[in-house]
C-alpha positions, 0 to 999 in steps of 0.5 A: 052827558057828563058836560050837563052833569057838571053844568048843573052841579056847577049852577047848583054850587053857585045857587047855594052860595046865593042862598048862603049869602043871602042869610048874612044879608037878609036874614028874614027873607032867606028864614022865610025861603026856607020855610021856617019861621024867624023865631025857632031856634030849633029849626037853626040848631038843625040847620048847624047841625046839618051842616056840620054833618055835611062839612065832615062827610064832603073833605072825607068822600075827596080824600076817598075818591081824590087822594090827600093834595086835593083834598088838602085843597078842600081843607084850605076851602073849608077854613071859610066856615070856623072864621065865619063862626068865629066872626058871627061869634065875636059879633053876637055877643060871644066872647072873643076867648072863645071865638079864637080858642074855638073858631080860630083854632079850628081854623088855623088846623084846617089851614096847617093841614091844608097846606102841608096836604095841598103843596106836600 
């Protein structure tokens, strides 16, 4: 049982990199797959805010349950998300100041602790 268990989690975390990957590439088809029209901006504040929620939730609950050197590993994971919003930001019409000062930054912290946590 717990070999299935692990199968679907597994396939489920590859589908949803698909899904996310799929909103950098066809932005209008995964808006429409996702049940929202292209031009609410309040469904896409949610969607961030959502998922801001969860990125904070996920690397507590493995420092809960895994103890700090996994959890530093989820850290090193998690830098993924403020490079992309740093890259998204400089590429949008955001400043580069504050793609670095805000994006990297965060980044850079996520990496530092990662590290120390994962190889400490």
């Amino acid at each position: 049982m717990v070999t299935i268990a692990l199968i679907v989690a597994v396939i489920g975390c590859l589908f949803i990199l698909f899904i996310g990957a799929r909103f950098l590439v066809a932005p209008r088809i995964a808006t429409s797959g996702f049940g929202v029209a292209e031009d609410r901006r309040r469904a896409f504040t949610s969607i961030k805010g959502v998922r801001d929620i969860t990125s904070g939730i996920v690397p507590l609950v493995v420092l809960l349950v895994a103890g700090p050197h996994v959890f530093g590993w989820v850290l090193l994971a998690a830098a993924v998300t403020p490079v992309g919003d740093a890259v998204i930001v400089a590429t949008n019409g955001g400043s580069l100041r504050h793609a670095l000062s805000v994006h990297g930054a965060t980044a850079l912290v996520l990496v530092v602790a990662g590290l120390v946590l994962a190889l400490g």
